[in-house]
Each structure stands twice: as structure tokens, then as C-alpha cells.
C-alpha positions, 0 to 999 in steps of 0.5 A, a space after each residue: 500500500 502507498 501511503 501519502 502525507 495528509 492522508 488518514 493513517 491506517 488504524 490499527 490496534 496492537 499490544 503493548 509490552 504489558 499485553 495491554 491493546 493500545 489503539 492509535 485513537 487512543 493518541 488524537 489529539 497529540 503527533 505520534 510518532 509510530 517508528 518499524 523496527 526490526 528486532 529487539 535487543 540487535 545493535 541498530 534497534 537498541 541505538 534507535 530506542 535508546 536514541 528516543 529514550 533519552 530524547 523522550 523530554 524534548 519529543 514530549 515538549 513537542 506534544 508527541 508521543 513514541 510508539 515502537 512496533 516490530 514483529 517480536 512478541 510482548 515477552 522480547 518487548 518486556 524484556 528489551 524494555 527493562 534491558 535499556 530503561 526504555 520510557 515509551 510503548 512497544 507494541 507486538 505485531 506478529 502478524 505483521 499486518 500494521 508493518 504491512 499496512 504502512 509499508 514496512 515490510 517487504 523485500 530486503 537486499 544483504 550481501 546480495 541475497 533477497 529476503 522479507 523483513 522490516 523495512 526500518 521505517 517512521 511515521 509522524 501521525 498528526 493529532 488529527 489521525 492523518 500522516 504528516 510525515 514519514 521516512 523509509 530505509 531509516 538509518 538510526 544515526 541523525 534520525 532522531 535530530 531529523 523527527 525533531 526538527 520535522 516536529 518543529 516544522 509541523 508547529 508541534 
């Protein structure tokens, strides 16, 4: 599915790391920012949440909040979170139907050799429930300076 800015974000409702169902209704009102991952507790993923973990103060000035989706279950998402400290929400969607309704998972290439897997992506959903913003192929390093700055654009 191609996504557009403006248009409505898919919804969708997942759970947390406490089993709890979380709904991205449940966030009108402030931006969400809904980053794809691929896997807990691997170098990349760890960098990125603990890039939004220590950023969690100026993302909340900016009325936003943080929710990490990949494909591993509540137990690997308890386990990442009390690891790293994190301080935001991550849902389990192993299924993959929410990265696949954002266009997060698809063909990916290493060494050459093509395979399906979480193509490292994040949205900035407006407190209205339309996309604002998004990247995809996400590289962790600067990423966190770039959702903020975009934060600022958008008058968050």
C-alpha cells in the first residue's frame, strides 16, 4: 500500500509490552510518532530506542508521543524494555499486518541475497489521525535530530 502525507493513517490496534491493546485513537489529539523496527535487543534497534529514550523530554515538549512496533512478541518487548530503561510503548505485531499496512515490510537486499523483513521505517501521525510525515530505509544515526526538527516544522 502507498501511503501519502495528509492522508488518514491506517488504524490499527496492537499490544503493548504489558499485553495491554493500545489503539492509535487512543493518541488524537497529540503527533505520534509510530517508528518499524526490526528486532529487539540487535545493535541498530537498541541505538534507535535508546536514541528516543533519552530524547523522550524534548519529543514530549513537542506534544508527541513514541510508539515502537516490530514483529517480536510482548515477552522480547518486556524484556528489551527493562534491558535499556526504555520510557515509551512497544507494541507486538506478529502478524505483521500494521508493518504491512504502512509499508514496512517487504523485500530486503544483504550481501546480495533477497529476503522479507522490516523495512526500518517512521511515521509522524498528526493529532488529527492523518500522516504528516514519514521516512523509509531509516538509518538510526541523525534520525532522531531529523523527527525533531520535522516536529518543529509541523508547529508541534
Amino acid at each position: 500500500m502507498d501511503l501519502q502525507i495528509n492522508q488518514e493513517a491506517p488504524l490499527f490496534s496492537l499490544p503493548n509490552q504489558d499485553n495491554v491493546e493500545i489503539a492509535l485513537q487512543d493518541f488524537r489529539g497529540s503527533y505520534v510518532v509510530l517508528y518499524f523496527y526490526p528486532k529487539d535487543k540487535t545493535p541498530g534497534c537498541t541505538t534507535q530506542a535508546c536514541d528516543f529514550r533519552d530524547s523522550m523530554e524534548s519529543l514530549s515538549a513537542l506534544n508527541a508521543v513514541i510508539l515502537g512496533v516490530s514483529p517480536d512478541s510482548v515477552k522480547m518487548h518486556q524484556s528489551f524494555i527493562e534491558k535499556e530503561s526504555l520510557n515509551f510503548t512497544l507494541l507486538s505485531d506478529s502478524e505483521k499486518n500494521v508493518l504491512k499496512s504502512y509499508g514496512a515490510w517487504g523485500i530486503k537486499k544483504l550481501y546480495g541475497k533477497e529476503y522479507k523483513g522490516v523495512i526500518r521505517s517512521t511515521f509522524i501521525i498528526d493529532p488529527k489521525g492523518k500522516i504528516a510525515f514519514f521516512w523509509r530505509n531509516v538509518r538510526v544515526k541523525g534520525h532522531i535530530e531529523a523527527i525533531k526538527e520535522k516536529l518543529k516544522e509541523l508547529g508541534a
